[in-house]
TORZADO-775387 format. One record per residue (C-alpha): residue in one letter; x, y, z. Coordinates in pm, whole numbers, padded with zeros to 5 digits, always signed. Layout:
BEGIN
aXYZ
...
//
This chain:
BEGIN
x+05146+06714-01657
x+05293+06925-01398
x+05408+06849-01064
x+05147+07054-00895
x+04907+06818-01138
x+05017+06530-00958
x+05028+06654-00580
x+04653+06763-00663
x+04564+06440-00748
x+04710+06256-00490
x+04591+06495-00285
x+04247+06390-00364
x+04302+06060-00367
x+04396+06053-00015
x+04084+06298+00079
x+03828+06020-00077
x+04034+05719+00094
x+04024+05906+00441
x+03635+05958+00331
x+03589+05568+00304
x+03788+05458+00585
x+03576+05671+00808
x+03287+05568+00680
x+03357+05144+00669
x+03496+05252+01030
x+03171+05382+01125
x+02937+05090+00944
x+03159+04857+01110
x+03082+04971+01435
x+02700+05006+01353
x+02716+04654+01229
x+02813+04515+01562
x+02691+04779+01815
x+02347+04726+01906
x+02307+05078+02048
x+02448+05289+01744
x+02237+05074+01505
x+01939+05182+01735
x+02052+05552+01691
x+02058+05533+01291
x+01731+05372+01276
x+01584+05684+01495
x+01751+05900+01273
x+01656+05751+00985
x+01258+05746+01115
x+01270+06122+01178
x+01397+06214+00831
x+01166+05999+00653
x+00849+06156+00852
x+01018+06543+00778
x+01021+06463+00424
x+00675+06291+00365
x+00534+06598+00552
x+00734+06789+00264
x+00573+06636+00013
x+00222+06606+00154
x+00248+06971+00291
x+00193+06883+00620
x+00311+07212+00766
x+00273+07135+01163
x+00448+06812+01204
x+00705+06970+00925
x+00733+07277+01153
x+00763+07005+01457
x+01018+06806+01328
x+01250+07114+01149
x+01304+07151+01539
x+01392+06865+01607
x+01664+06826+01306
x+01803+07120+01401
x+01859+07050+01722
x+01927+06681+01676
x+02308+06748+01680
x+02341+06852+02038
x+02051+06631+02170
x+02217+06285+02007
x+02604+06409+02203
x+02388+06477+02504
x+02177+06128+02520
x+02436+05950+02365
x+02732+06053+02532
x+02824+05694+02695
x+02759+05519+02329
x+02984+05803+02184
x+03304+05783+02441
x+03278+05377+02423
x+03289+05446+02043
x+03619+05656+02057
x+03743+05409+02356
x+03730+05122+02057
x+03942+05320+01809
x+04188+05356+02076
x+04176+04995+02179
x+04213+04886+01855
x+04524+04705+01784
x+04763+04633+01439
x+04853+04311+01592
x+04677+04083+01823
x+04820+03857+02014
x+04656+03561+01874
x+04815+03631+01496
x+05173+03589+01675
x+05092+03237+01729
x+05198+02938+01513
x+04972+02668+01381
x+05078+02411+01644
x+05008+02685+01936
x+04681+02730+01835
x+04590+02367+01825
x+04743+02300+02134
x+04553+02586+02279
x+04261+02449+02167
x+04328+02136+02309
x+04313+02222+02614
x+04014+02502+02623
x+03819+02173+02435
x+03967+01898+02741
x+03848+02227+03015
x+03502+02238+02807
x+03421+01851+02795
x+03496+01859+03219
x+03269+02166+03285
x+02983+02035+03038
x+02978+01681+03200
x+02955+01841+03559
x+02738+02106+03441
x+02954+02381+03584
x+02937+02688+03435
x+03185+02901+03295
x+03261+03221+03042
x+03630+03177+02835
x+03672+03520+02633
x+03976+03493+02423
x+04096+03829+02281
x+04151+03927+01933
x+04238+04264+01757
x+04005+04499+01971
x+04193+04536+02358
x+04049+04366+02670
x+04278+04557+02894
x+03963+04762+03029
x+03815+04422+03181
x+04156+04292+03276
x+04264+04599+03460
x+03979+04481+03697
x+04014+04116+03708
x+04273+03887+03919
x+04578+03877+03732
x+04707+03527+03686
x+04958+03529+03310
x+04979+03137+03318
x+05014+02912+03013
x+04641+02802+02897
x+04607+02416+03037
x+04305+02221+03113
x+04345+02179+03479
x+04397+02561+03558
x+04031+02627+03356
x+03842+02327+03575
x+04012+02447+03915
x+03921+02836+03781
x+03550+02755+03777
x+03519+02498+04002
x+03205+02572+04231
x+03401+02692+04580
x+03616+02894+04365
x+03604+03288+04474
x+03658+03321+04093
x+03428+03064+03957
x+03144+03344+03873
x+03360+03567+03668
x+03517+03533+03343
x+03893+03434+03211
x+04064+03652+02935
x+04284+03495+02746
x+04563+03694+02542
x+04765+03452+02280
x+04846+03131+02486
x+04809+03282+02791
x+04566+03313+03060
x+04621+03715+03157
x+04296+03715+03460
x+04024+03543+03602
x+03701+03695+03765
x+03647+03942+03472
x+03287+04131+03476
x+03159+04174+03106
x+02910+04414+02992
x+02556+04254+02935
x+02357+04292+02576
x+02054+04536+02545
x+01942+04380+02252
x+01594+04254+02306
x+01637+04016+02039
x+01774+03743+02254
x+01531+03550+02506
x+01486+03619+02880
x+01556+03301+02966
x+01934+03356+02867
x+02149+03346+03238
x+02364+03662+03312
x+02697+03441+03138
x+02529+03430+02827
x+02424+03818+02859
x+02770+03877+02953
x+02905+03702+02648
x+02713+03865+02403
x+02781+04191+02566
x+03116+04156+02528
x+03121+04001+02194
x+02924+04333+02111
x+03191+04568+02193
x+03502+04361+02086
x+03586+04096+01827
x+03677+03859+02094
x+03517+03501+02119
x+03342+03434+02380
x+03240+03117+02519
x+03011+02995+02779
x+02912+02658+02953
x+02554+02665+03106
x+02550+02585+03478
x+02208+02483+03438
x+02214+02235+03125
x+02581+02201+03089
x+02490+02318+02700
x+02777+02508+02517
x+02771+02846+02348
x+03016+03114+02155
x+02992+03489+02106
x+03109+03636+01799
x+03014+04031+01658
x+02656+03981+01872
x+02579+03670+01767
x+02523+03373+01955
x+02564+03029+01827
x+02403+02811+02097
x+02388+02425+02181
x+02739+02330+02021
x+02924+02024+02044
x+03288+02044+02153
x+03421+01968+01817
x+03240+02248+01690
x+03338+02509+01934
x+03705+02394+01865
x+03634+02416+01502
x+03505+02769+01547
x+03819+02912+01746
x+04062+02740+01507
x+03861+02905+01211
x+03839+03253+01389
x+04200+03265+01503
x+04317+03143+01211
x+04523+03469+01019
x+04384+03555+00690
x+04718+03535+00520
x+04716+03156+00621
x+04334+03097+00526
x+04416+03221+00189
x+04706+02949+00153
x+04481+02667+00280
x+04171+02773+00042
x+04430+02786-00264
x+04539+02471-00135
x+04237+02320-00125
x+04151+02393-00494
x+04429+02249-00623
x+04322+01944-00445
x+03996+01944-00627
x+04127+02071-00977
x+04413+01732-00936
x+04070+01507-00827
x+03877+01636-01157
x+04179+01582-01369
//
């Protein structure tokens, strides 16, 4: 085999793996953004109709919607142009490294710690609150606009944060590794309509955000005192506090170091069986 052989190959090699990085890129994004997951289903309505008029020879609606497809293309960048620039804004935000994989084992728990001691306070005097902590995707958008405060994550500076009379106590706090970076952060609200109306403007806020970054959000209801967390859209509601610290340790946690834990964990068992 010659050399020009092998370049070829690897040439297309690479072509196909650029292929499927775009593509798991894109169904990535389509998996957590509500709007671009509204877009493909559109899409996906207005072929289906073109092609049973095909079949059934349906030549006025065929005629109708051969229009349409062809000018799809410039209709979808026109409409869409705010979904399309937050989509590009994301691949830019993305990061190799977020600040939370720098941290050891014992930072995280102790970061924990303290978010759970700032949770149990808030829940007991029902006073609500929104903790986003970021991960890979960039918060610097939100932060940019928020008070800048870069202290070390303790119980006491949440509570005083949110307490009632605080001019920051209706925003949100960013945290970047095992710091607080702001306070007073406005989030995006969802548009999914999957998600009751009773839900307050935190909760909105928290999904919102968890919809266009991997961060975790978390909220205390000023109403019930009830605690929730954000992740990719979803909102797990009504937790206790040992389940919300459960949850960040488990989503923080790198997956170089879960791999070690589950492999140590079946030792364990095989040791028990023998």
């Amino acid at each position: 085999m010659s050399l020009d052989s092998v370049l070829s190959i690897i040439k297309k090699i690479v072509d196909i793996c650029l292929v499927w990085l775009i593509l798991y890129y894109i169904l990535k994004n389509v998996r957590k953004n509500v709007k671009f997951s509204m877009i493909l289903k559109g899409i996906a309505i207005i072929v289906i109709i073109k092609l049973v008029s095909d079949y059934f020879g349906l030549v006025t609606i065929g005629l109708l919607f051969e229009y349409v497809i062809s000018w799809a293309p410039i209709a979808l960048i026109i409409i869409f142009q705010p979904e399309i620039r937050s989509a590009l804004e994301q691949l830019g935000k993305a990061k190799l490294l977020g600040s939370h994989k720098t941290l050891s084992l014992s930072e995280r728990e102790k970061m924990v710690t303290e978010i759970g001691g700032a949770l149990e306070y808030l829940k007991k005097n029902r006073i609500g609150a929104i903790i986003v902590i970021e991960r890979d995707t960039s918060l610097l958008n939100y932060i940019e606009k928020a008070k800048k405060i870069y202290a070390d994550i303790s119980n006491e500076l949440l509570c005083s944060i949110f307490f009632p009379d605080n001019p920051l106590h209706d925003g949100g706090v960013i945290i970047q590794g095992n710091k607080i970076t702001c306070a007073g952060a406005v989030f995006p609200t969802t548009v999914d309509m999957k998600f009751s109306k009773r839900l307050g403007t935190r909760h909105r806020a928290a999904i919102g955000i968890s919809e266009e970054s991997d961060a975790i959000a978390i909220i205390v209801s000023e109403e019930t005192g009830r605690i929730s967390v954000a992740i990719e859209g979803k909102l797990n509601y009504n937790l206790s506090i040992d389940e919300v610290k459960s949850i960040i340790l488990e989503e923080l946690m790198p997956k170089s170091e879960t791999f070690v834990v589950e492999k140590e964990e079946e030792e364990d068992d095989i040791d028990e069986i023998n």
